[in-house]
GUVEXKE-907999 format. One line per 8 residues: number of its first residue (from 0); their letters; for each residue z, y, x negated of C-alpha. Coordinates in steps of 0.1 Angstrom, whole numbers, plus 2048, in hexadecimal, padded with zeros to 3 digits. Layout:
! GUVEXKE-907999
NUM	A	Z,Y,X; ...
END
This chain:
! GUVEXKE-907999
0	XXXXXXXX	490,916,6B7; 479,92D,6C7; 476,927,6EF; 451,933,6FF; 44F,94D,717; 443,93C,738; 42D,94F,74D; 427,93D,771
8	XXXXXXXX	406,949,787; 409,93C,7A7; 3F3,942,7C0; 3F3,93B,7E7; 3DD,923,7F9; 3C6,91C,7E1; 3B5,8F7,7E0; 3B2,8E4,7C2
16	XXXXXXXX	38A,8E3,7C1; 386,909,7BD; 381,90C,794; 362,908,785; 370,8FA,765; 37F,8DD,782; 358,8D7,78D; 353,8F2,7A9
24	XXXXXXXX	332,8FE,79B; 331,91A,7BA; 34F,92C,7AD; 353,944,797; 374,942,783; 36B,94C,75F; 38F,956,757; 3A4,938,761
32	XXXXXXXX	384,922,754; 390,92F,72E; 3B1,92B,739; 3AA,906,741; 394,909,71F; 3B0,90F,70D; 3C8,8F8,71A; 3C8,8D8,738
40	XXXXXXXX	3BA,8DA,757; 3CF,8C3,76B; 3B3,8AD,789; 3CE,89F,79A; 3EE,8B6,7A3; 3FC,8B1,7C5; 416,8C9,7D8; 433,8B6,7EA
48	XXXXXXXX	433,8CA,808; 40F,8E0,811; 425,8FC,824; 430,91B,811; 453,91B,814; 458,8F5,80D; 444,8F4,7EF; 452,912,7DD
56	XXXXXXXX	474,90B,7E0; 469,8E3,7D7; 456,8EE,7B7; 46E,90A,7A5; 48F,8EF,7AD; 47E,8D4,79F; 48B,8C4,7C5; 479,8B0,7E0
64	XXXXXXXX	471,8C3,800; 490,8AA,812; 4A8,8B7,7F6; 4A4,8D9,7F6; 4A4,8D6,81D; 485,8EF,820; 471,8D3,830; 457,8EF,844
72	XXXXXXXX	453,914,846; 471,92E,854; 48D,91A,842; 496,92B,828; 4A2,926,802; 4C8,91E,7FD; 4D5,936,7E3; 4EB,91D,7CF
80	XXXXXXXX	4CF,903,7C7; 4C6,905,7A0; 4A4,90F,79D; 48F,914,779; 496,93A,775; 4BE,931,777; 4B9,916,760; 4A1,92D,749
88	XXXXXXXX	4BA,94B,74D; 4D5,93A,73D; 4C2,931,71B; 4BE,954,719; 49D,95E,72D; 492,979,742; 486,972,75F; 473,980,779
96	XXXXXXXX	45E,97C,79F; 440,996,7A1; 42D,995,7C6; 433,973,7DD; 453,95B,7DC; 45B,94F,7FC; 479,94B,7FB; 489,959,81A
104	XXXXXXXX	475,960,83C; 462,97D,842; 456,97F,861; 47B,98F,86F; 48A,9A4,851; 489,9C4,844; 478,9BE,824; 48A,9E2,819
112	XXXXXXXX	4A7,9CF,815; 4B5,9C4,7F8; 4A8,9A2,7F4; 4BC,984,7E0; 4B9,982,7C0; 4B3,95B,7C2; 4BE,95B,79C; 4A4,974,78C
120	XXXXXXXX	4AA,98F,777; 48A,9A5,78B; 47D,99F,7AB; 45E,9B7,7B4; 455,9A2,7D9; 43E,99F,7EE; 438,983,804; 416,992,813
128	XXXXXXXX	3FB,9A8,80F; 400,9C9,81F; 414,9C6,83F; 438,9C9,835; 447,9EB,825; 44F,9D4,804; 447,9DA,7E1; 424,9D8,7E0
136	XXXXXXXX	423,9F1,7FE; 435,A09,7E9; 424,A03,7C6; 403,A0C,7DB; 414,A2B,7E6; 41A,A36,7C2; 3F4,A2E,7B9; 3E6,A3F,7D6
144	XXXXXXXX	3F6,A49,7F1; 3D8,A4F,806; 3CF,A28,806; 3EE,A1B,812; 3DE,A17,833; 3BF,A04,826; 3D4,9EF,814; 3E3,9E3,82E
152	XXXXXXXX	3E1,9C3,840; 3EA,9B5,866; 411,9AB,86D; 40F,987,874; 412,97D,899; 438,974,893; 442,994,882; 460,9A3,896
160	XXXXXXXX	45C,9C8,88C; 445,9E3,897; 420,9D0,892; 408,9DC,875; 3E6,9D5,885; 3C9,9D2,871; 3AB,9BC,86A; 3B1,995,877
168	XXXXXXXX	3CB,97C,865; 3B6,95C,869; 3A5,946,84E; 388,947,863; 384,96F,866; 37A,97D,843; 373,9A0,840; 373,9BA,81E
176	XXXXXXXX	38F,9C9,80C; 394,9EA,815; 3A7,9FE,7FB; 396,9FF,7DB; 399,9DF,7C8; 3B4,9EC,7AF; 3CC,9EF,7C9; 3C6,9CC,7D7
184	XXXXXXXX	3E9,9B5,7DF; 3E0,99F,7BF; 3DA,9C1,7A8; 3FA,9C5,7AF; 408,9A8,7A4; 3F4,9A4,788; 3FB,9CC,778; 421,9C6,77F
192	XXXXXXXX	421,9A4,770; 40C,9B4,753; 421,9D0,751; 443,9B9,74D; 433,9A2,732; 42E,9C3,722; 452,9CF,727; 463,9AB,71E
200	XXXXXXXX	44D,9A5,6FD; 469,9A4,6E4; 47F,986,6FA; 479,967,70B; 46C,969,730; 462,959,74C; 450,96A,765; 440,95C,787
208	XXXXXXXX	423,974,793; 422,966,7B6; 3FC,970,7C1; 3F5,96B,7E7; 3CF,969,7E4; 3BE,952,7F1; 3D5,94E,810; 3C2,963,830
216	XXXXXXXX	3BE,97D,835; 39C,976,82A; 395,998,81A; 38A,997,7F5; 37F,9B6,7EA; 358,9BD,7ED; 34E,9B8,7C6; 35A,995,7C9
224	XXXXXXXX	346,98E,7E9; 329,99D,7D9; 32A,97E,7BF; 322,966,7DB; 302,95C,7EB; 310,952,80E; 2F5,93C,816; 2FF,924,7F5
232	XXXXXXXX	322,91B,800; 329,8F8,80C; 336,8F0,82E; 357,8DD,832; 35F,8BB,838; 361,8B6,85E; 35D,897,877; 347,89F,895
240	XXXXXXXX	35E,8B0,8B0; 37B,8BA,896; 36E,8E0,895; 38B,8F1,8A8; 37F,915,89F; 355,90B,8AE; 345,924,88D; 320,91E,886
248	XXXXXXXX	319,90F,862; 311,934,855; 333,93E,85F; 340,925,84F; 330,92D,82F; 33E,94F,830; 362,946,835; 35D,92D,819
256	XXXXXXXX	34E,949,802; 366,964,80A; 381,94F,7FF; 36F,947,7DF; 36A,96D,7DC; 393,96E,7DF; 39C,956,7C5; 37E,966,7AC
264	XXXXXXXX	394,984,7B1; 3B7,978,7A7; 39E,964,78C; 397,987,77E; 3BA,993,780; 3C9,975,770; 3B4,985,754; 3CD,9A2,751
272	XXXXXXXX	3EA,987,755; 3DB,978,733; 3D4,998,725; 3F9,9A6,722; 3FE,984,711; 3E6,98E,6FB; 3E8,9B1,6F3; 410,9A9,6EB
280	XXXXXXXX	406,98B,6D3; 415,972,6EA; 3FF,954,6F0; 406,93F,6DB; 42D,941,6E2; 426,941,705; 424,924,727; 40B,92D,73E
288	XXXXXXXX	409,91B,75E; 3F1,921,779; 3F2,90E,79A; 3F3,911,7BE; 40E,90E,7DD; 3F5,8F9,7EB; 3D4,8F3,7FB; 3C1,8FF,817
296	XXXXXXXX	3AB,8ED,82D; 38C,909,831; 37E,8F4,84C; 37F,8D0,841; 390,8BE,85F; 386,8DE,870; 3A4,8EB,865; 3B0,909,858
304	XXXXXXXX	3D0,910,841; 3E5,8F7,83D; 402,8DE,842; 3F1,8BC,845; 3F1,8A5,820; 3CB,8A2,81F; 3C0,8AC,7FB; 3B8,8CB,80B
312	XXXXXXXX	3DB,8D7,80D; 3EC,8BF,7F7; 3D8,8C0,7D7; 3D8,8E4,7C0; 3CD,8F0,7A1; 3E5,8F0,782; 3D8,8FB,761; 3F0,8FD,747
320	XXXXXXXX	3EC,90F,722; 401,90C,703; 3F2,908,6E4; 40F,8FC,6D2; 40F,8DE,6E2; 3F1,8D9,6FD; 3CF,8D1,6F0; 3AE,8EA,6F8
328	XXXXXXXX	39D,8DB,714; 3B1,8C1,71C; 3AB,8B1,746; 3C7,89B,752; 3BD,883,76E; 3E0,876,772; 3F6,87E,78D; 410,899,78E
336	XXXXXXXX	423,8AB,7A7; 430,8CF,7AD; 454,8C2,7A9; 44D,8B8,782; 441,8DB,779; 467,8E7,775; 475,8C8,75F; 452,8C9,74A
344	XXXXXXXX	45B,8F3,746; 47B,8EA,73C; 473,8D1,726; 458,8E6,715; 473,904,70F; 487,8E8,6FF; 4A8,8E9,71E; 4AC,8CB,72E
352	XXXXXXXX	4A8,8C7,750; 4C9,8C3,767; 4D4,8A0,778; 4CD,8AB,798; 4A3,8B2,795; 48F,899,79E; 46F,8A1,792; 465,894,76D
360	XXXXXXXX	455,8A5,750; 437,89B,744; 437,8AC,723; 433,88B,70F; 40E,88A,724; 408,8B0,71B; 40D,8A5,6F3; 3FA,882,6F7
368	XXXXXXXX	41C,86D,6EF; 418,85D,712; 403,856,72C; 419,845,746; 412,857,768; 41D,856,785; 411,83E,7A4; 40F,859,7BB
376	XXXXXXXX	417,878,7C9; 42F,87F,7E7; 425,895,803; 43E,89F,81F; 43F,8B4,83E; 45B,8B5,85C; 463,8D1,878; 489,8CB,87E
384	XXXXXXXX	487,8B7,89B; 461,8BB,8A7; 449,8A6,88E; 44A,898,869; 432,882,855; 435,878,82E; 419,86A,81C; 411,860,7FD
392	XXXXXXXX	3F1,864,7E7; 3E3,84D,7C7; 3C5,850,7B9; 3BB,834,7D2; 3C2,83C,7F1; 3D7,85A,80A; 3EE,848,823; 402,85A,83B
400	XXXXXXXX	41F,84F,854; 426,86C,86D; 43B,873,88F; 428,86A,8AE; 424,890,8B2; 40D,899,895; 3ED,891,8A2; 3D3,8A0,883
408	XXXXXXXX	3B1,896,895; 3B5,89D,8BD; 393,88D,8C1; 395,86C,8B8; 39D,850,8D0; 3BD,841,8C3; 3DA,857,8B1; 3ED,83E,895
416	XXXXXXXX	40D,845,88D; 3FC,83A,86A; 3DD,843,859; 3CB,835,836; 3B2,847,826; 399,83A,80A; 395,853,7EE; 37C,843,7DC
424	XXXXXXXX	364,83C,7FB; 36E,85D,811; 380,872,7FC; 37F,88B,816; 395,87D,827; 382,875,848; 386,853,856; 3A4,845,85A
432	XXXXXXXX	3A3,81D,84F; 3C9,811,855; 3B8,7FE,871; 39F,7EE,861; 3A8,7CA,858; 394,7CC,839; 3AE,7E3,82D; 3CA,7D5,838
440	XXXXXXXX	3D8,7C9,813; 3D5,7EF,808; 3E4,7F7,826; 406,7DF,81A; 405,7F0,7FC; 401,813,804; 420,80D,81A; 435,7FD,7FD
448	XXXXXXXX	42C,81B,7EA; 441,830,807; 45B,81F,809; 460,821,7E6; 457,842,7E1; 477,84C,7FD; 48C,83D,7E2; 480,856,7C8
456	XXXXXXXX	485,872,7DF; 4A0,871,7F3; 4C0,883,7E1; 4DD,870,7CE; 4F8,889,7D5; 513,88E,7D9; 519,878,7BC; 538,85E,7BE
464	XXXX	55C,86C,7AF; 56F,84C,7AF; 56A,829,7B8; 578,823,7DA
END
């Protein structure tokens, strides 16, 4: 048999309502609209853990956040777990991680140093745009050396090295790009990920081109900005008094538009992604998969970035083409989550997926064999000994039990230590009804769906080796 290639775009803080084709008429995504043309444009994907880390490590083992033990940001991968490129590389693939992984920490390493290989054949990292002397430092170097500077962005705030300063970090401080667009932190990514398709043509692959865009620093480059009337873009979703940053409506609009402008520029480099498959005869014989960490709040809540399991954060895009077995324009409203992408990989390459990962393929939906879905997603956050919550999401409603701690709305009157929202009347998320007697059935319900939910993903091992 002949295994597809599987090429994985995965992109950084990007919500699920930012593609046209999805029915976001403001934004301009002509590439990953053909991509969606092409194949299935999944409506309801759901991350199981909207922090970086957590939801990385989740996805590419197939393994709950609890499991893995990378339950929030700064804990970092254990190198024994089996994760799809392992799997992959023993049928035979190469594989490889161009631009963001996440892995391991990087606000306190050298990121000169050899970094683990995590069980890919190439690794070409870097976990941010600009403000660590990683590989997309030094591929702009070779460009031009004379931009390095401009192409550089601030240290975050818990870097422990000498501090890079530049233009603000924040979602709510977009500014312009200001090396010249081909030399942008998702050009990068894209050429090199280009530039390996062209180099692995004649074997199977499996490459993950790890784009940071459209995670802040809010600085598209100015062509992209251009495309957007400021004035047009809609505010976010906020109760009176949940504004913790105090911008005006127009500056609003612009944060909302600059990060449009962000993600219709890795739109336009996902065009030279597609291209390579192309130009090598490749697209028939190849998986692609485009998707998201997770979400980003962009002011709903009057929030910013992410953490909290409000569609927001939770809920990404995931467009997935394969003409040998997905139908053109095909939209899935059922449910999946990040942890079935690996076992439905794995089951498209024709490898079966180990005992130990929990999440379940959903080929047999992909060829119309089966349309058996799944209740709901699961969503999970915890700090090691400072807060938690785990929710769970249908298509009805987004319930929530969290430590006393987590407190997502510090102006209203009473803080529940649970919290029911009804998608179908607020599916924004904004009024919390687990009090409301009229809901107090749903309420049952939604809790039963929990509990058994914890069944699903607590982990089974070790594994008996006798009987008593």
């Amino acid at each position: 048999m002949k295994r597809p290639n599987v090429v994985l775009i995965y992109t950084d803080q990007q919500r699920w309502d930012t593609i046209h084709a999805g029915g976001n008429d403001l934004i301009s995504t002509p590439v990953l609209d053909g991509l969606a043309a092409q194949g299935a444009l999944f409506n309801h994907c759901y991350v199981n853990c909207p922090v970086c880390m957590p939801s990385r490590q989740s996805m590419l083992s197939g393994l709950y956040p609890t499991v893995t033990g990378t339950t929030t940001n700064g804990i970092e991968m254990p190198e024994g777990i089996m994760t799809v490129q392992r799997v992959l590389g023993l049928y035979g693939y190469h594989t490889a991680n161009i631009g963001k992984l996440h892995f391991k920490n990087h606000s306190n390493r050298d990121h000169r140093e050899v970094h683990p290989d995590y069980g890919f054949d190439h690794l070409e990292l870097s976990d941010e745009p600009g403000c660590y002397d990683d590989a997309y430092i030094k591929w702009v170097e070779e460009k031009d050396r004379s931009q390095v500077e401009a192409c550089r962005a601030s240290t975050p705030p818990e870097w422990k090295g000498v501090p890079v300063k530049a233009e603000p970090r924040r979602t709510v401080d977009p500014y312009l790009f200001r090396g010249p667009e081909h030399l942008s932190h998702t050009a990068f990514v894209a050429e090199q990920t280009a530039e390996y398709i062209d180099q692995h043509a004649g074997e199977p692959f499996f490459v993950i081109a790890g784009i940071y865009s459209p995670h802040c620093p809010l600085n598209p480059p100015q062509r992209f900005v251009e495309m957007y009337d400021m004035d047009a873009m809609p505010l976010p979703h906020m109760n009176p008094g949940e504004d913790r940053f105090g911008l005006s409506d127009d500056e609003w609009r612009r944060v909302v538009g600059y990060y449009y402008a962000l993600i219709s520029h890795v739109d336009d480099q996902v065009g030279r992604i597609l291209a390579a498959i192309d130009r090598n005869g490749l697209a028939d014989d190849t998986l692609v998969i485009f998707t998201s960490d997770h979400g980003e709040h962009l002011g709903d809540h009057g929030r910013t970035c992410t953490s909290l399991p409000y569609d927001s954060c939770s809920r990404v895009p995931l467009i997935m083409r394969y003409p040998q077995e997905i139908g053109a324009s095909t939209t899935y409203d059922q449910i999946v989550e990040h942890v079935d992408l690996v076992p439905t990989i794995l089951d498209t390459c024709g490898i079966q997926t180990p005992p130990d990962m929990q999440g379940r393929s959903f080929r047999a939906l992909l060829e119309g064999r089966d349309d058996v879905e799944r209740t709901s997603a699961w969503i999970e956050h915890r700090i090691p000994f400072r807060n938690s919550y785990r929710a769970v999401r249908t298509h009805e409603f987004l319930y929530w039990a969290r430590s006393e701690h987590v407190d997502p709305s510090p102006t209203s009157a009473v803080v529940r230590d649970e919290l029911l929202f009804d998608m179908a009347n607020d599916p924004h998320q904004l009024t919390d009804m687990s009090g409301d007697p009229a809901y107090a059935k749903a309420l049952s319900a939604m809790r039963a769906e929990m509990v058994r939910r914890l069944f699903d993903v607590e982990s089974q091992y070790p594994l008996k080796t006798g009987e008593y």
